[in-house]
Backbone and ligand atoms as CSV (ligand in chain L), in Angstrom:
chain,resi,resn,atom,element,x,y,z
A,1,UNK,N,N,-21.121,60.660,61.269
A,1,UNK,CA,C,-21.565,60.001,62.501
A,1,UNK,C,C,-21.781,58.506,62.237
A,2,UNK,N,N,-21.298,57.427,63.335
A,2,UNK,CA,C,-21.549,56.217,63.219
A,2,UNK,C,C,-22.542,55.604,62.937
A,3,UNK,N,N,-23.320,54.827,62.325
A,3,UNK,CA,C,-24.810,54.505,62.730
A,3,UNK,C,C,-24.588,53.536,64.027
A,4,UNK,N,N,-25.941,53.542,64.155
A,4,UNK,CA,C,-26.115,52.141,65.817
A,4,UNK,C,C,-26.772,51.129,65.138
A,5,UNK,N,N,-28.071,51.593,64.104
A,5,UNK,CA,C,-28.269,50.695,63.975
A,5,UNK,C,C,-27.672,49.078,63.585
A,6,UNK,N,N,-28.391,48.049,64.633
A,6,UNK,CA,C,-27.561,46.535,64.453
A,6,UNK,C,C,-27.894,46.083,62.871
A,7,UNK,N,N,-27.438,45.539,62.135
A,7,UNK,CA,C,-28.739,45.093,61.146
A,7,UNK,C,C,-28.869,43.667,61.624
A,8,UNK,N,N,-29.496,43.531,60.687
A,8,UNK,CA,C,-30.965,42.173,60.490
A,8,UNK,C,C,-30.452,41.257,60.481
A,9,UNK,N,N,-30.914,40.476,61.178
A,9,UNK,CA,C,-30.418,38.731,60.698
A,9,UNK,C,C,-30.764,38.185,59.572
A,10,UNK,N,N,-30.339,37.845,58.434
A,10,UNK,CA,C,-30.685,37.120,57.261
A,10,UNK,C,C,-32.237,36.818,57.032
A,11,UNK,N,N,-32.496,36.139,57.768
A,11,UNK,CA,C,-33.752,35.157,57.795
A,11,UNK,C,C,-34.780,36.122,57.829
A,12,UNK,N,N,-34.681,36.995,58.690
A,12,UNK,CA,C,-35.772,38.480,59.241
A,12,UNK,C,C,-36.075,39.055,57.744
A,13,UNK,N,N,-34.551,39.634,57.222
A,13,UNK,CA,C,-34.674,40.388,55.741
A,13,UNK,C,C,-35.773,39.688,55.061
A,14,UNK,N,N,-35.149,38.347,54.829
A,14,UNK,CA,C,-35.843,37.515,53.639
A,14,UNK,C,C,-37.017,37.345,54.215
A,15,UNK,N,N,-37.907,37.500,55.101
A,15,UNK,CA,C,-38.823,37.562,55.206
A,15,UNK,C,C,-39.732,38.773,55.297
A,16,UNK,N,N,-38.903,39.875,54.910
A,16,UNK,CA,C,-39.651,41.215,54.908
A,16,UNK,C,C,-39.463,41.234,53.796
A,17,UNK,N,N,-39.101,40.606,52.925
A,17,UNK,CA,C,-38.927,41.263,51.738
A,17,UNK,C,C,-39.804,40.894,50.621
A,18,UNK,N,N,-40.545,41.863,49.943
A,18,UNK,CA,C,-42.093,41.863,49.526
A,18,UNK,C,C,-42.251,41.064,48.511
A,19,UNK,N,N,-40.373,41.459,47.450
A,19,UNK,CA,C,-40.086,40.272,46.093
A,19,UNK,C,C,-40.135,38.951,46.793
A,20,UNK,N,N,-39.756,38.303,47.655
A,20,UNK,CA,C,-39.530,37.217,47.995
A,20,UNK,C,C,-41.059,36.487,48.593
A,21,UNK,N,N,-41.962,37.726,49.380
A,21,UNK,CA,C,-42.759,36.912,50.108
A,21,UNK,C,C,-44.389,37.016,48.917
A,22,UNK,N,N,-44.091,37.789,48.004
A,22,UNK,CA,C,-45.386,37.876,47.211
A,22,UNK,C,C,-45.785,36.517,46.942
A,23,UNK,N,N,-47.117,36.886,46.736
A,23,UNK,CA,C,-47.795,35.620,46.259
A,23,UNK,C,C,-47.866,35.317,44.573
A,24,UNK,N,N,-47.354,34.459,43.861
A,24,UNK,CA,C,-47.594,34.173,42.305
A,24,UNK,C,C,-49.434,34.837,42.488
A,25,UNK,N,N,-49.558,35.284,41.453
A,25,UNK,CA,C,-50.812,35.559,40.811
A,25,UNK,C,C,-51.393,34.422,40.132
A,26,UNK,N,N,-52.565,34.357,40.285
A,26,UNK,CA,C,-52.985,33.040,39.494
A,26,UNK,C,C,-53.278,33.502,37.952
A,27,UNK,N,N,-52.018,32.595,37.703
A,27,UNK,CA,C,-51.985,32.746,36.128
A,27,UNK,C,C,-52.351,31.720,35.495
A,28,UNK,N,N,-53.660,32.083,34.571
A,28,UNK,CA,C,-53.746,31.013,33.515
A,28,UNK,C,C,-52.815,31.476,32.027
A,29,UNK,N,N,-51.827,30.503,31.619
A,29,UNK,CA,C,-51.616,31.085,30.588
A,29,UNK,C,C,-52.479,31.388,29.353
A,30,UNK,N,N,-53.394,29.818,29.414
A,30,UNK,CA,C,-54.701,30.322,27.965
A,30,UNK,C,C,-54.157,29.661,26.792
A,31,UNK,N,N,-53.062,28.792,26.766
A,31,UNK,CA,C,-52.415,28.575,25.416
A,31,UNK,C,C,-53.292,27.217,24.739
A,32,UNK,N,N,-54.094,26.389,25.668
A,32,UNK,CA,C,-54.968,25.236,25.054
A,32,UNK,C,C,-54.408,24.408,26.007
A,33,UNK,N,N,-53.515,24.055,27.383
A,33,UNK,CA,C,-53.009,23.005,27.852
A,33,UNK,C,C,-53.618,23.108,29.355
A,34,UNK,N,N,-54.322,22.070,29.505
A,34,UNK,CA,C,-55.409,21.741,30.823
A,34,UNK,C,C,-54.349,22.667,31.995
A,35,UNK,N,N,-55.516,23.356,33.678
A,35,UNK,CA,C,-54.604,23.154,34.651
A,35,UNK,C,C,-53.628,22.644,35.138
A,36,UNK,N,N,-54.254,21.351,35.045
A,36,UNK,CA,C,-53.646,20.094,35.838
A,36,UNK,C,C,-52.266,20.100,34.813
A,37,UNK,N,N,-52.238,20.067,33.578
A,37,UNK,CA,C,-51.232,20.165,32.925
A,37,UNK,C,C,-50.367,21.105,33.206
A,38,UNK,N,N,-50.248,22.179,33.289
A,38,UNK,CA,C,-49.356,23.346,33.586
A,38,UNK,C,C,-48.679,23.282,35.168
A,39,UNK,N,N,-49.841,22.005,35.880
A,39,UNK,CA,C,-48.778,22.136,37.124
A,39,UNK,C,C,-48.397,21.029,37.043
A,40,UNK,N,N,-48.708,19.698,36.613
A,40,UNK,CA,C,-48.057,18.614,36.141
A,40,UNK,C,C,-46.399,18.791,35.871
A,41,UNK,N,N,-46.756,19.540,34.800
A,41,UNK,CA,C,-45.451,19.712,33.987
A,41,UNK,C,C,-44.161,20.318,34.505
A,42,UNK,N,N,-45.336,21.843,34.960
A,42,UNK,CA,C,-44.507,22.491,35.807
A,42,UNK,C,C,-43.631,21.861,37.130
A,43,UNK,N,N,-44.061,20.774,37.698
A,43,UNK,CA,C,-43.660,20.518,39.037
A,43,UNK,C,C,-42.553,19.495,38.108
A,44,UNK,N,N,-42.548,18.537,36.952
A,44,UNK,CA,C,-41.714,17.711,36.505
A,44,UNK,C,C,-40.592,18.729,36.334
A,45,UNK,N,N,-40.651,19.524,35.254
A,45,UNK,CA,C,-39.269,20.544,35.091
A,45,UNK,C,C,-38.980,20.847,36.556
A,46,UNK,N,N,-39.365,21.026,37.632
A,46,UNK,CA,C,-38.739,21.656,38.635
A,46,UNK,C,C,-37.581,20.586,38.988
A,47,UNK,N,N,-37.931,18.969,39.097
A,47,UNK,CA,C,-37.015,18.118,39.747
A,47,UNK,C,C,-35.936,18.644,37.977
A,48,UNK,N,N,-35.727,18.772,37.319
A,48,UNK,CA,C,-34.916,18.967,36.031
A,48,UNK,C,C,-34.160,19.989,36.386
A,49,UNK,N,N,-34.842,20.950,36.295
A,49,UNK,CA,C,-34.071,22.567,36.930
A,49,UNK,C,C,-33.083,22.277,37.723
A,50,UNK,N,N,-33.387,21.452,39.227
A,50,UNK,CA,C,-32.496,21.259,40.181
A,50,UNK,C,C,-31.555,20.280,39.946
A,51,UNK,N,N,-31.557,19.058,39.232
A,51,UNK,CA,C,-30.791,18.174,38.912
A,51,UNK,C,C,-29.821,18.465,37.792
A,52,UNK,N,N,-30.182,19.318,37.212
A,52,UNK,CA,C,-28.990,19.966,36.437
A,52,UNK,C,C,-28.589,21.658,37.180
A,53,UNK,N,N,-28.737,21.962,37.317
A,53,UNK,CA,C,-27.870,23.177,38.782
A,53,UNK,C,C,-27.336,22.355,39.525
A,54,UNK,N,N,-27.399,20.967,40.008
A,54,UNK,CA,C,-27.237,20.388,40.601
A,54,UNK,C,C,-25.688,19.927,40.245
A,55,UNK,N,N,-26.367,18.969,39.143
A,55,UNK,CA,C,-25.087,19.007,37.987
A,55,UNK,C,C,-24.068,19.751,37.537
A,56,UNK,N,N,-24.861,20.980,37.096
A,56,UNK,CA,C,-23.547,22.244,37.043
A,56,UNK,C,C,-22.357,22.452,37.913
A,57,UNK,N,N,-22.992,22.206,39.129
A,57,UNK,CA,C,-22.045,22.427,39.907
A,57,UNK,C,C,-20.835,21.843,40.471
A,58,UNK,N,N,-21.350,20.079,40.077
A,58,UNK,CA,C,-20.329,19.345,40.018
A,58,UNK,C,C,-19.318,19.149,38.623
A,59,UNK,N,N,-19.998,19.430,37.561
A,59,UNK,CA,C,-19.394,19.251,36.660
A,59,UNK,C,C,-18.168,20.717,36.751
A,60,UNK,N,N,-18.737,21.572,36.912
A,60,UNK,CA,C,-17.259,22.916,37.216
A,60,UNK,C,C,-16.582,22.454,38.050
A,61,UNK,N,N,-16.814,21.843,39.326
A,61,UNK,CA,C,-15.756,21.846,40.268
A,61,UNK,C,C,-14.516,20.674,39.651
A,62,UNK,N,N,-15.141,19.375,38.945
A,62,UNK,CA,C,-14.487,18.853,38.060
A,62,UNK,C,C,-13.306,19.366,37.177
A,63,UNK,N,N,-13.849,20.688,36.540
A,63,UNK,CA,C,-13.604,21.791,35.654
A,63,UNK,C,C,-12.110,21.916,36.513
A,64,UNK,N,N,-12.396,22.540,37.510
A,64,UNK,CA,C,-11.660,23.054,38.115
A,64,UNK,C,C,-10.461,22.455,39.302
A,65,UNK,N,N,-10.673,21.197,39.560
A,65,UNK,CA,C,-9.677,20.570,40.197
A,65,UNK,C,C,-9.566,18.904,39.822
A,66,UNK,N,N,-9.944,18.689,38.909
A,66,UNK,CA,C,-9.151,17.182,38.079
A,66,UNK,C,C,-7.496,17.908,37.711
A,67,UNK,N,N,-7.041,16.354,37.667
A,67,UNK,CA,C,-5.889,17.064,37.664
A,67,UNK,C,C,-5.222,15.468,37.261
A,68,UNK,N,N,-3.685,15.146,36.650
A,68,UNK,CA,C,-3.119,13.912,36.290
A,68,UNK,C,C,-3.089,13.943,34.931
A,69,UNK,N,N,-3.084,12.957,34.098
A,69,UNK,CA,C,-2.337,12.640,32.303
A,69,UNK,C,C,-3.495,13.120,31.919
A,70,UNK,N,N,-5.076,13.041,32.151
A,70,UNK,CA,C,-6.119,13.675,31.079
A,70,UNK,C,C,-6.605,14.681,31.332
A,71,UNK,N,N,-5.794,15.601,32.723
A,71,UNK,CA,C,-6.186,17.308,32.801
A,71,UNK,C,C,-6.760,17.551,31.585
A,72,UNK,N,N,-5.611,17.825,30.349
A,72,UNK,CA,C,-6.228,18.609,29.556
A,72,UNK,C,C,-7.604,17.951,28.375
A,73,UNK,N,N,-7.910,16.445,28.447
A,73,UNK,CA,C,-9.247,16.808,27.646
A,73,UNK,C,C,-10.252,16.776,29.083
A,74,UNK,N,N,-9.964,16.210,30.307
A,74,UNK,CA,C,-11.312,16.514,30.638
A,74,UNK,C,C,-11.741,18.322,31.430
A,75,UNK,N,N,-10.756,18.678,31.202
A,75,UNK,CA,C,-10.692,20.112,32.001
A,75,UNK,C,C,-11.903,21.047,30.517
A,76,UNK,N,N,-11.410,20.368,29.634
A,76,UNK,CA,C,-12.267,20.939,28.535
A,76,UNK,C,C,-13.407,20.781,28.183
A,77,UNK,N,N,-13.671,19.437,28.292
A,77,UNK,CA,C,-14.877,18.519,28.078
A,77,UNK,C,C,-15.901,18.630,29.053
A,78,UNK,N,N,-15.372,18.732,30.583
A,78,UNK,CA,C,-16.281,19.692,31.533
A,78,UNK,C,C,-16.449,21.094,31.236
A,79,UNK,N,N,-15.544,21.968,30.467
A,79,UNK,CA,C,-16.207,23.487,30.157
A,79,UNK,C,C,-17.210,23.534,29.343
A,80,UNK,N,N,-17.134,22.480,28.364
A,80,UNK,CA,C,-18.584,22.192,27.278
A,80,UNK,C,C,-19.369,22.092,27.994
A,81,UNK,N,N,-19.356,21.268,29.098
A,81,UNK,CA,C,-20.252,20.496,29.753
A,81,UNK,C,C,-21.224,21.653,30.177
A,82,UNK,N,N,-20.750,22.073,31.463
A,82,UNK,CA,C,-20.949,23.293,32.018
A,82,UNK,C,C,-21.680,24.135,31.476
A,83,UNK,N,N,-20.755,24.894,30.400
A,83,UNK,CA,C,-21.626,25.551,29.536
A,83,UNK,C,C,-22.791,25.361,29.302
A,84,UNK,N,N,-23.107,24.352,28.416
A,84,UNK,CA,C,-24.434,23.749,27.707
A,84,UNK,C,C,-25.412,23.747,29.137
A,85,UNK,N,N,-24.943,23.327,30.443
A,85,UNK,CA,C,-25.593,22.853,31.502
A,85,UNK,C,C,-26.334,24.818,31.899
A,86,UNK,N,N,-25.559,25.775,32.002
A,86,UNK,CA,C,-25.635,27.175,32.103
A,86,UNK,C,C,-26.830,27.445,31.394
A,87,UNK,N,N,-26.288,26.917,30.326
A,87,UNK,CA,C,-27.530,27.685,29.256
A,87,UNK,C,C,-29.344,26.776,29.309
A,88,UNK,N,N,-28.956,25.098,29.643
A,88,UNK,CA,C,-30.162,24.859,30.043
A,88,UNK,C,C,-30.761,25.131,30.731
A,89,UNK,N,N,-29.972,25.431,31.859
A,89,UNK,CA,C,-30.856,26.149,33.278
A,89,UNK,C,C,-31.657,27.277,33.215
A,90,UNK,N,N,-31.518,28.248,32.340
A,90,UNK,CA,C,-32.340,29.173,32.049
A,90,UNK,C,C,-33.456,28.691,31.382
A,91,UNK,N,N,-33.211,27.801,29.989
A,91,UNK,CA,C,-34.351,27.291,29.203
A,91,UNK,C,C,-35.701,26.708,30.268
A,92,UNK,N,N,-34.891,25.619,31.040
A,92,UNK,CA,C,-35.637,25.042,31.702
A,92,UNK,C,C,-36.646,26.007,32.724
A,93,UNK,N,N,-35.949,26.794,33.294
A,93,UNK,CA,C,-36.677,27.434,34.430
A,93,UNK,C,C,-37.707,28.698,33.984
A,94,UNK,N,N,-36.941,29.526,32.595
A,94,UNK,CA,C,-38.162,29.435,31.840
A,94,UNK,C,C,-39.527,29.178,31.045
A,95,UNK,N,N,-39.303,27.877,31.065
A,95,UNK,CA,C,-39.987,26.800,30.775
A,95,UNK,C,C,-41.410,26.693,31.793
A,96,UNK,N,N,-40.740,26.646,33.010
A,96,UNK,CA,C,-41.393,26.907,34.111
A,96,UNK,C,C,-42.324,28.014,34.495
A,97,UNK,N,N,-41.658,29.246,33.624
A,97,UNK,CA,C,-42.530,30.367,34.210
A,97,UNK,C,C,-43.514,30.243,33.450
A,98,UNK,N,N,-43.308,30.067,31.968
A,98,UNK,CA,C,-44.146,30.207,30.861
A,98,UNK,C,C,-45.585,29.212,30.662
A,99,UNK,N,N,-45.202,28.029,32.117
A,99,UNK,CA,C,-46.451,27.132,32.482
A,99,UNK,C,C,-47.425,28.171,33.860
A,100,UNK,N,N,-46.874,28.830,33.658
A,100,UNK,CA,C,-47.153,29.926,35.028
A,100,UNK,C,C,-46.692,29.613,36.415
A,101,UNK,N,N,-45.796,28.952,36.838
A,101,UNK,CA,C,-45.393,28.391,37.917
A,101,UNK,C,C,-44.428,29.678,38.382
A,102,UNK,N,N,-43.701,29.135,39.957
A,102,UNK,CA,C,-42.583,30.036,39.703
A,102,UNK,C,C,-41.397,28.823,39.622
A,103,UNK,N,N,-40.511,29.519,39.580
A,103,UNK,CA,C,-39.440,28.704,38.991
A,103,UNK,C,C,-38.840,28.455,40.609
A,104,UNK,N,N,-38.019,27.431,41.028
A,104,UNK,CA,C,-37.195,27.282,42.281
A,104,UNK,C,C,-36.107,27.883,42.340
A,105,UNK,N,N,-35.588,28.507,42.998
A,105,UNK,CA,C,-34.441,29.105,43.371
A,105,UNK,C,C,-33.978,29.949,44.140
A,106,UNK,N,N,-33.331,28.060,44.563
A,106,UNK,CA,C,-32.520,28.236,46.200
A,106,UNK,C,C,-31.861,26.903,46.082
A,107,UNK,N,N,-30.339,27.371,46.500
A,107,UNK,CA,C,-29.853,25.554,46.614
A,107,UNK,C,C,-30.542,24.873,47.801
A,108,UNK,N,N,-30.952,25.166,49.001
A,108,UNK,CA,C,-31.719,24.297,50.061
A,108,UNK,C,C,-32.768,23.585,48.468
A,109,UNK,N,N,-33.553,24.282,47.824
A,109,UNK,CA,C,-34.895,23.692,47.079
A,109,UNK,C,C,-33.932,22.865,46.304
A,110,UNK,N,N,-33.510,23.055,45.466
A,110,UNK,CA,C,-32.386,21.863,44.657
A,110,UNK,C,C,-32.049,20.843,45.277
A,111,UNK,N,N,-31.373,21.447,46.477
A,111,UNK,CA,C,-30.889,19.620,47.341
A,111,UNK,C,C,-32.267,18.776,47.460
A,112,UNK,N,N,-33.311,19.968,47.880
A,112,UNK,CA,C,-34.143,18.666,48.122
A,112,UNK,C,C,-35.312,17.854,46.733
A,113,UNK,N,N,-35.579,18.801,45.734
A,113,UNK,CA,C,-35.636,18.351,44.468
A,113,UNK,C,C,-34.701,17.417,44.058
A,114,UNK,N,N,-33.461,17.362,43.851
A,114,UNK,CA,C,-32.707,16.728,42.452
A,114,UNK,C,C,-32.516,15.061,43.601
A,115,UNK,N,N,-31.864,14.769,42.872
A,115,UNK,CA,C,-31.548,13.125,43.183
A,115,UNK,C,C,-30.007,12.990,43.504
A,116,UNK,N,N,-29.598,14.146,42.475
A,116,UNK,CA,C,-28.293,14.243,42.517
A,116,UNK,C,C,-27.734,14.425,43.995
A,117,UNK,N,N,-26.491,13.916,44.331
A,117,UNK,CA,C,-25.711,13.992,45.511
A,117,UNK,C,C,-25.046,15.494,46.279
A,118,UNK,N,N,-25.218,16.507,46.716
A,118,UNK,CA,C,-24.133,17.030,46.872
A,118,UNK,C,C,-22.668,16.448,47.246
A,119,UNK,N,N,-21.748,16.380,46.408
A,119,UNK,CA,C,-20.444,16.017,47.487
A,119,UNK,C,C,-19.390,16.928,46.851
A,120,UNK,N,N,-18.540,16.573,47.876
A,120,UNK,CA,C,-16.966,17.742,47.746
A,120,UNK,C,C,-15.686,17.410,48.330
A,121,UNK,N,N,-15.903,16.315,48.105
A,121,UNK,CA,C,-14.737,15.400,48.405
A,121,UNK,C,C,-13.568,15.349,47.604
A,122,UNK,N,N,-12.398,15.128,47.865
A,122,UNK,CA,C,-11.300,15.549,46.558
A,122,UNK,C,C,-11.254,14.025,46.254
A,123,UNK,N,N,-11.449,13.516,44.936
A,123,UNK,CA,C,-11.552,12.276,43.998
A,123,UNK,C,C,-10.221,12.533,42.926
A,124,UNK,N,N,-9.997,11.212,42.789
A,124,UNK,CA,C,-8.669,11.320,41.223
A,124,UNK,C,C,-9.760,11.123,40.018
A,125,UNK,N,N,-9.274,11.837,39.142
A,125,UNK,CA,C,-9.859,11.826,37.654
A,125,UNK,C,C,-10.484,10.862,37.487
A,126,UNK,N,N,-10.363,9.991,37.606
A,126,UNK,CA,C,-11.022,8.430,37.645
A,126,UNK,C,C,-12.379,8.560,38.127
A,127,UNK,N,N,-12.341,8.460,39.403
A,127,UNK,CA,C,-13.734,9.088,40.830
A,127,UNK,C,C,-14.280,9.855,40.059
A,128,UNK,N,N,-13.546,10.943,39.532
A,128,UNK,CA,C,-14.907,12.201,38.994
A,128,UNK,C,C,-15.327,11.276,37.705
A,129,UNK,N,N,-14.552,11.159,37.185
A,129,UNK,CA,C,-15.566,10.629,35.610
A,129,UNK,C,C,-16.704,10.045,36.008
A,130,UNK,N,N,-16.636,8.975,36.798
A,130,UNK,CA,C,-17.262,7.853,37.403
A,130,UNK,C,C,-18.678,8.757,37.752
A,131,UNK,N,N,-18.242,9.465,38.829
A,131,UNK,CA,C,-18.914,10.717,39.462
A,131,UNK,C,C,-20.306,11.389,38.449
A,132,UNK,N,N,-19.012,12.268,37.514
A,132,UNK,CA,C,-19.920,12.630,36.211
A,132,UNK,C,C,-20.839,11.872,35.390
A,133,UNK,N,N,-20.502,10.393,35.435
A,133,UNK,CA,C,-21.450,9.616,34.380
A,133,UNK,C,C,-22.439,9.285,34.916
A,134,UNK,N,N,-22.211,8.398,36.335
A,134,UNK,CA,C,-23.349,8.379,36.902
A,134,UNK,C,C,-24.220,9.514,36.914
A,135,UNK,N,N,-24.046,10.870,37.453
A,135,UNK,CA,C,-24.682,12.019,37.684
A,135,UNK,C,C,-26.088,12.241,36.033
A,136,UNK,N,N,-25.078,12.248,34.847
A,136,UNK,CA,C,-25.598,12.548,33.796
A,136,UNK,C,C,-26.793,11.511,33.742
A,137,UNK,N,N,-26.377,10.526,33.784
A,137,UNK,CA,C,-27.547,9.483,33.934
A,137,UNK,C,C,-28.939,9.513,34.358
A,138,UNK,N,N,-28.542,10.073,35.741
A,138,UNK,CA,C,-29.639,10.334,36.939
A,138,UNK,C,C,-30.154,11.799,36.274
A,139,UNK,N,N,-30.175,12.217,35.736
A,139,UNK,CA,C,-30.493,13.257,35.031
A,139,UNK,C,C,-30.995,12.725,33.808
A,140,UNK,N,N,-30.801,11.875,32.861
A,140,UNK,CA,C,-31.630,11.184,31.969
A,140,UNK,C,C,-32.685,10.159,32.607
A,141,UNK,N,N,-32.507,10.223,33.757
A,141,UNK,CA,C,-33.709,9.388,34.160
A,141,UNK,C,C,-34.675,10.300,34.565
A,142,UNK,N,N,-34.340,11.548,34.862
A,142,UNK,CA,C,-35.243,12.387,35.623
A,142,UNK,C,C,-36.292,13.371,34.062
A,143,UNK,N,N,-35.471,13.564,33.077
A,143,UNK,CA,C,-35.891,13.857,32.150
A,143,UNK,C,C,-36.734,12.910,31.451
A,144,UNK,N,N,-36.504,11.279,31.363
A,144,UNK,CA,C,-37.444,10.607,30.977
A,144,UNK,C,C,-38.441,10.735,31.576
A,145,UNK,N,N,-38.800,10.584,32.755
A,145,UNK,CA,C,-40.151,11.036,33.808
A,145,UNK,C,C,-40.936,12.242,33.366
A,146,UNK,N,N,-40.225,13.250,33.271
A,146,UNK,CA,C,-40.574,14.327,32.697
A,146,UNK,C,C,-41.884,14.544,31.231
A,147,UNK,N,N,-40.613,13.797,30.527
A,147,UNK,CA,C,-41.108,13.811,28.824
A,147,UNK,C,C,-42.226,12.655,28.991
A,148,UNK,N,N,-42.290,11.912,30.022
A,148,UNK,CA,C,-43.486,11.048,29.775
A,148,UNK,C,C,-44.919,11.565,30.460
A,149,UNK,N,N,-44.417,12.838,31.475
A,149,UNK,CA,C,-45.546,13.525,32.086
A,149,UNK,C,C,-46.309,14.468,30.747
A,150,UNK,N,N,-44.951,15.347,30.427
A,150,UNK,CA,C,-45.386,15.787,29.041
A,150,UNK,C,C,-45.600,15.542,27.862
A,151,UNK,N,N,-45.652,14.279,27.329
A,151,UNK,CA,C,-46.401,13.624,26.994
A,151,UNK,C,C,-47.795,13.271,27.066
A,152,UNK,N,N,-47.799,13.014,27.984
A,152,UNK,CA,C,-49.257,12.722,28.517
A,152,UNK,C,C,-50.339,13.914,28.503
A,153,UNK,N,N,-49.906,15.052,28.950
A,153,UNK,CA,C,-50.649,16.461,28.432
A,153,UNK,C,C,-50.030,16.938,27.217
A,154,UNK,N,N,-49.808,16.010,26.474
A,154,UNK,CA,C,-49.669,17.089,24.884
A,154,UNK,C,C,-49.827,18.393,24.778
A,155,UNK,N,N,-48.385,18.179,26.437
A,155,UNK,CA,C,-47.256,19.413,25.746
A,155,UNK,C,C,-46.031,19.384,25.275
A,156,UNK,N,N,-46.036,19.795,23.485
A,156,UNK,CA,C,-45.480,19.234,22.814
A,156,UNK,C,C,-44.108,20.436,22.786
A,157,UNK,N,N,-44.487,21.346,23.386
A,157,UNK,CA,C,-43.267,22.666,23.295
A,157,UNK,C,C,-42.426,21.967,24.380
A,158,UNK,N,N,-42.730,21.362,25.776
A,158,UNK,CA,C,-41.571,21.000,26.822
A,158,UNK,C,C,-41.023,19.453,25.960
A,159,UNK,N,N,-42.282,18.502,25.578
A,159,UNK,CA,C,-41.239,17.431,25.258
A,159,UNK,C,C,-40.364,17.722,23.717
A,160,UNK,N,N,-40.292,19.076,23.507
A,160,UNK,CA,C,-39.126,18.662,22.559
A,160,UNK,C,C,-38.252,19.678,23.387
A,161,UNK,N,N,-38.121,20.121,24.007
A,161,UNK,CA,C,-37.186,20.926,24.677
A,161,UNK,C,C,-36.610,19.702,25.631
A,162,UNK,N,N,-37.602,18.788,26.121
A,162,UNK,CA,C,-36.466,17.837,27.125
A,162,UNK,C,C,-36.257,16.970,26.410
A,163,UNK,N,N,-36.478,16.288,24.997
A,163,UNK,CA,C,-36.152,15.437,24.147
A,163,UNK,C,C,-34.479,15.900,23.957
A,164,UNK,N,N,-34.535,17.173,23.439
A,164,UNK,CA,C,-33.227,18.134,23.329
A,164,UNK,C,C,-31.855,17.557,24.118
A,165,UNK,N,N,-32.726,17.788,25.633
A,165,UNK,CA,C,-31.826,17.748,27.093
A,165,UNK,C,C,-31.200,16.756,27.141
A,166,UNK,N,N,-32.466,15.461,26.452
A,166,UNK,CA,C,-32.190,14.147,26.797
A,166,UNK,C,C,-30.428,13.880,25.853
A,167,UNK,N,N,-30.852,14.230,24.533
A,167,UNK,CA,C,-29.960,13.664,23.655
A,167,UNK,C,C,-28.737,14.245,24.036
A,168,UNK,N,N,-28.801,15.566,24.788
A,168,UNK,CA,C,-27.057,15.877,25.141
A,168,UNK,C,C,-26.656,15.134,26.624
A,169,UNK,N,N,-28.069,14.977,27.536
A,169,UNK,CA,C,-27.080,14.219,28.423
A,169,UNK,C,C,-26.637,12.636,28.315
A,170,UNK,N,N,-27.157,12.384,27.309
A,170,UNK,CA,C,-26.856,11.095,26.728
A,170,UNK,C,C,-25.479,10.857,26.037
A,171,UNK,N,N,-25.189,11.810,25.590
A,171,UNK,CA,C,-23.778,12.558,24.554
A,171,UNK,C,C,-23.135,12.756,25.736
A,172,UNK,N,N,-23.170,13.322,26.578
A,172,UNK,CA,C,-22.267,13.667,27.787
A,172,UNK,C,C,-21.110,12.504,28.543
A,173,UNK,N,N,-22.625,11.116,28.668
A,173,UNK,CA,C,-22.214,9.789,28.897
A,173,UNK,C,C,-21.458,9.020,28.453
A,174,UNK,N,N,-21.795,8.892,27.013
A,174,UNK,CA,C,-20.625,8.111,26.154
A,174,UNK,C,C,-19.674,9.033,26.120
A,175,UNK,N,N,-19.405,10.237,25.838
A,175,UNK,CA,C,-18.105,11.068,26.297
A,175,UNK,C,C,-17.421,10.792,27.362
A,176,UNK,N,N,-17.655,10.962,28.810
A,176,UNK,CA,C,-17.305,10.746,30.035
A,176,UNK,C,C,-16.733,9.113,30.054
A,177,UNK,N,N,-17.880,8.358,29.287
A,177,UNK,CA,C,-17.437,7.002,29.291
A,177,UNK,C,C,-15.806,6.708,28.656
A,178,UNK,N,N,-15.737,7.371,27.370
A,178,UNK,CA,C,-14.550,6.982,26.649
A,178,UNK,C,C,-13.284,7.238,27.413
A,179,UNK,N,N,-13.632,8.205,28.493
A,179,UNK,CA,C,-12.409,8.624,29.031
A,179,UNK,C,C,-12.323,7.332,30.273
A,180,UNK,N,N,-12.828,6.891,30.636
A,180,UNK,CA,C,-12.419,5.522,32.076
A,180,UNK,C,C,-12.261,4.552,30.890
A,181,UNK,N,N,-12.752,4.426,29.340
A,181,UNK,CA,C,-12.607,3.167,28.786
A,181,UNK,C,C,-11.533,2.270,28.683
L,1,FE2,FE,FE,-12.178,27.599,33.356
């Protein structure tokens, strides 16, 4: 037999839905690092989280439609990219939970966190590099902010984890650079 029932409009679900609408528990973690610190910090990694998801996403589409004489190193040099960018996103947003926060995730919260641009415009190899370096940048600026918040609450577990971040998106730059040089 057919069902009748209509279903739900999107928005309705996600709002019945108990994972989505719970409330964080107030968690102290207890590890020695003030309140104010754990949401300090926590709220800095969040603009990080999103500016590299942010990133990710331009750097694959790069991945995936550059095209002309340096297809093949930058088609590669964005899969590193990517990659490494994959695997921070977890660090980071873990990072996040482990201050007791929750972590963001939703591209609406990213667009409006990161700095980064959405665009999707078709660019020649040139445009994207350009694209990519700037991007990486704005992402070392957002991580300096960061490491100087954490800093400041001597928390010394996030600033070497974004010290980390810093030095590859810095590596990313002069990479990206050599290729418009
Ligand atoms: Fe691929």
């Amino acid at each position: 037999m057919a069902t009748t029932t209509a279903s739900k409009p999107i928005a309705d679900s996600a709002k019945d839905n108990p994972a989505l609408t719970a409330r964080q528990p107030d968690f102290a973690p207890g590890t020695g690092l003030s309140k104010a610190a754990y949401t300090a910090v926590a709220e800095s990694l969040g603009a990080v989280l999103a500016d590299s998801y942010q990133l990710f996403i331009k750097t694959q589409g790069v991945h995936w439609n550059v095209a002309g004489a340096s297809f093949y190193g930058l088609h590669k040099l964005t899969q590193e990219q990517y990659e490494d960018l994959y695997a921070a996103i977890d660090v980071v947003a873990e990072r996040i939970r482990a201050l007791g926060h929750k972590a963001p995730a939703s591209y609406t919260t990213y667009g409006e966190l990161s700095r980064i641009r959405d665009e999707d415009k078709p660019l020649d190899a040139g445009q994207m590099v350009s694209m990519l370096t700037r991007d990486n940048g704005l992402v070392c600026e957002s991580l300096r902010q960061a490491l100087e918040i954490a800093d400041e609450h001597k928390d010394v577990v996030t600033a070497d984890m974004l010290t980390a971040r810093l030095a590859r998106h810095e590596q990313n730059v002069w990479m990206l650079r050599m290729h418009i040089a």
